[in-house]
C-alpha positions as CSV (number, residue, x, y, z in Angstrom):
1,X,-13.5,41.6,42.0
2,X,-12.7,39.6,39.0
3,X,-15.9,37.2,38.2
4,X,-15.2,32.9,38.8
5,X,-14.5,31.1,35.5
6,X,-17.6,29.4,33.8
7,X,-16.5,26.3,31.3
8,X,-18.8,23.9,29.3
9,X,-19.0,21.6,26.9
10,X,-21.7,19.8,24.7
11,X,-23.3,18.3,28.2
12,X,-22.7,21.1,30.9
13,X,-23.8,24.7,29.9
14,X,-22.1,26.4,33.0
15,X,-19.5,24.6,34.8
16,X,-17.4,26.1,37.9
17,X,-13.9,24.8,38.1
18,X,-14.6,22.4,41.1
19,X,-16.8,20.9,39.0
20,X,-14.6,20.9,35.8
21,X,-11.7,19.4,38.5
22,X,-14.2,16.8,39.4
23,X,-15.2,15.2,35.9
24,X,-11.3,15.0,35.5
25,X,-10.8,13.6,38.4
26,X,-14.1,11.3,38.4
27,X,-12.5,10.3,34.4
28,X,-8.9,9.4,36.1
29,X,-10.3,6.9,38.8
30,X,-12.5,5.2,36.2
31,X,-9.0,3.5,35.1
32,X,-6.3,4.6,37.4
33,X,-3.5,2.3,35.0
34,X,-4.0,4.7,32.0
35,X,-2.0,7.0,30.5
36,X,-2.9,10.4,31.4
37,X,-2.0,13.4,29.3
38,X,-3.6,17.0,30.9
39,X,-3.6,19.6,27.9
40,X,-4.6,23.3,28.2
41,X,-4.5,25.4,25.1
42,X,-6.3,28.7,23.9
43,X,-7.1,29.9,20.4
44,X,-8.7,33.3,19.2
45,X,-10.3,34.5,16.1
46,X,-10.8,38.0,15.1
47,X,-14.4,39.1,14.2
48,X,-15.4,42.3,12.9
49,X,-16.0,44.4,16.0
50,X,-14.7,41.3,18.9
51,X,-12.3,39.3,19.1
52,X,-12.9,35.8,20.7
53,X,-10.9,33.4,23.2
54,X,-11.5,30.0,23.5
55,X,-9.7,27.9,26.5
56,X,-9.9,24.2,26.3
57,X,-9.3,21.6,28.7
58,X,-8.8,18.1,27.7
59,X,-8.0,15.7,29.6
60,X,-6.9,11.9,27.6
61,X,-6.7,8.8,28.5
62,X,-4.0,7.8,25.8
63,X,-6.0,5.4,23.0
64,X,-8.8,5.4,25.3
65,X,-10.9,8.5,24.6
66,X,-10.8,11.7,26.1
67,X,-13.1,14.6,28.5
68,X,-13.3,18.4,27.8
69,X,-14.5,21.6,28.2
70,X,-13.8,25.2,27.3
71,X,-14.1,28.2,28.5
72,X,-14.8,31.5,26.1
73,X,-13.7,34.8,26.8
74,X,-15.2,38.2,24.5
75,X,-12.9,41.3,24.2
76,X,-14.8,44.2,22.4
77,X,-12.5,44.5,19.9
78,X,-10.3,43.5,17.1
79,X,-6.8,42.4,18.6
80,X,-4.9,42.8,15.5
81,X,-1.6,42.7,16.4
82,X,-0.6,39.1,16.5
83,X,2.1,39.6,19.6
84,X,-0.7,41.2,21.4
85,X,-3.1,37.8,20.4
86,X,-0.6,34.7,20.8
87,X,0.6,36.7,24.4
88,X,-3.1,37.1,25.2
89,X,-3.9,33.5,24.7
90,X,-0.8,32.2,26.4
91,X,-1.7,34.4,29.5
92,X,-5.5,32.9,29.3
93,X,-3.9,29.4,29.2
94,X,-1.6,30.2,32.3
95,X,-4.6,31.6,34.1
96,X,-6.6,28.0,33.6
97,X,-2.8,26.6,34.4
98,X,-3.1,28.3,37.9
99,X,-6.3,26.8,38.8
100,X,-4.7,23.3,38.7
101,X,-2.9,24.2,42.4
102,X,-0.3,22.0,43.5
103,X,-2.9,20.3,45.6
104,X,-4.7,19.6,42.9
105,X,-2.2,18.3,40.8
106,X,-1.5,16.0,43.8
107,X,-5.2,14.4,43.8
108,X,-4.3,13.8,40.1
109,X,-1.2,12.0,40.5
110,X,-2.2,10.4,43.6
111,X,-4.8,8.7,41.1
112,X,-2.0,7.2,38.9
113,X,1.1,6.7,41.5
114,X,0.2,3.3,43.1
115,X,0.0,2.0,39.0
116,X,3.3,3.6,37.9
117,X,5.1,0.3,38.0
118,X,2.1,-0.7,36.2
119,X,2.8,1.9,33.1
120,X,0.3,4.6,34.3
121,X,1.5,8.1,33.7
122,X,0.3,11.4,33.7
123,X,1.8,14.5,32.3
124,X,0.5,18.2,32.4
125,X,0.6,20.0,29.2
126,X,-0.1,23.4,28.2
127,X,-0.8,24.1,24.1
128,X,0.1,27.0,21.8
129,X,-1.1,28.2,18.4
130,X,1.9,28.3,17.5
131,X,5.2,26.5,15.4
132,X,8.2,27.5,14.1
133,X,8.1,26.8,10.5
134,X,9.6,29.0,8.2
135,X,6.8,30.4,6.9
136,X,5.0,30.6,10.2
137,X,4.6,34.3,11.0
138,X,4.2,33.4,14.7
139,X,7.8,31.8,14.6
140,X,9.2,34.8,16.6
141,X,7.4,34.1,19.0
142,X,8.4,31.1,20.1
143,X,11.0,30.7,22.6
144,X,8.9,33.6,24.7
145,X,5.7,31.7,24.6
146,X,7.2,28.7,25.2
147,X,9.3,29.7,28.4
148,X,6.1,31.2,29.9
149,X,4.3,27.9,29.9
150,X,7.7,26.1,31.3
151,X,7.9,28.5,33.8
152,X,4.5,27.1,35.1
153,X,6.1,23.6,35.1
154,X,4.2,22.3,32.6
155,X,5.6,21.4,29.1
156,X,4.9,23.3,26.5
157,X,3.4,22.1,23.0
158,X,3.2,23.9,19.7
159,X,2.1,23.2,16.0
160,X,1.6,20.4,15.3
161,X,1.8,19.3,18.6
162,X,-0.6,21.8,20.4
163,X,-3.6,19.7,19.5
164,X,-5.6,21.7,22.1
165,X,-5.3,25.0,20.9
166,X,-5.2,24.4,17.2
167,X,-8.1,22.2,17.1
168,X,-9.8,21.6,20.0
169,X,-10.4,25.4,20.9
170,X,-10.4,26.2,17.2
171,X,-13.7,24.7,16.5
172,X,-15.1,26.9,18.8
173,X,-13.7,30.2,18.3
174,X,-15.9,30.2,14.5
């Protein structure tokens, strides 16, 4: 039996995803006329005998601040191989993805919908450590990455778009 995710942040030491769903949701209804963006991104860091993934959740209230939480995951060694890495943290970001179930997505648009003709939006986003520069070695990577987190129907963000992964979860992958 695999063990229930545990996410915190700098308030909450161990939070269960109900109550992770909650703060979101408790955060939406405090102004249901904002602009909503839902981002989930995952960064890792190579140590010298782990190799750690962090999962962020952010959810913003566009120019009106922002709530998250993280979740960390340890593997026992040194994932050198960066296909292996950028697919491991895409698959960590699509099993966070899963837990927002289409009824849950529902509560969260059901927040915003009466205030759409209002200008409230929300849009769910999922956030790679990636970009397609030239000189980016993760370039190749792409397309694949990118189709995985579509296939979710969410839209997919990388560099320097994928704020989530490449600095939210960054800060805690040190």
């Amino acid at each position: 039996m695999k063990r229930p995710f545990h996410f915190q942040n700098l308030t909450h030491k161990k939070m269960s995803f109900d109550q992770v769903f909650s703060h979101i949701l408790t955060f939406m209804k405090k102004d249901p006329l904002g602009n909503y963006r839902l981002m989930l991104g995952t960064d890792s860091q190579v140590h010298t005998s782990h190799t750690i993934f962090i999962t962020g959740i952010v959810i913003q209230r566009v120019g009106k601040g922002a709530w998250a939480c993280f979740r960390k995951e340890l593997v026992q060694r040194q994932i050198s191989t960066l296909h292996e890495r950028i697919s491991h943290e895409t698959s960590l970001t699509e099993q966070v993805a899963a837990l927002f179930t289409e009824q849950r997505k529902n509560e969260l648009i059901d927040v915003v919908l009466p205030h759409i003709y209002k200008g409230a939006t929300f849009t769910m986003e999922g956030h790679i450590d990636i970009g397609c520069g030239d000189k980016n070695r993760t370039r190749v990577y792409v397309n694949e990455m990118m189709a995985r987190i579509e296939s979710l129907g969410i839209e997919p963000k990388i560099k320097p778009d994928s704020i989530v992964a490449s600095s939210y979860a960054n800060r805690y992958t040190k």
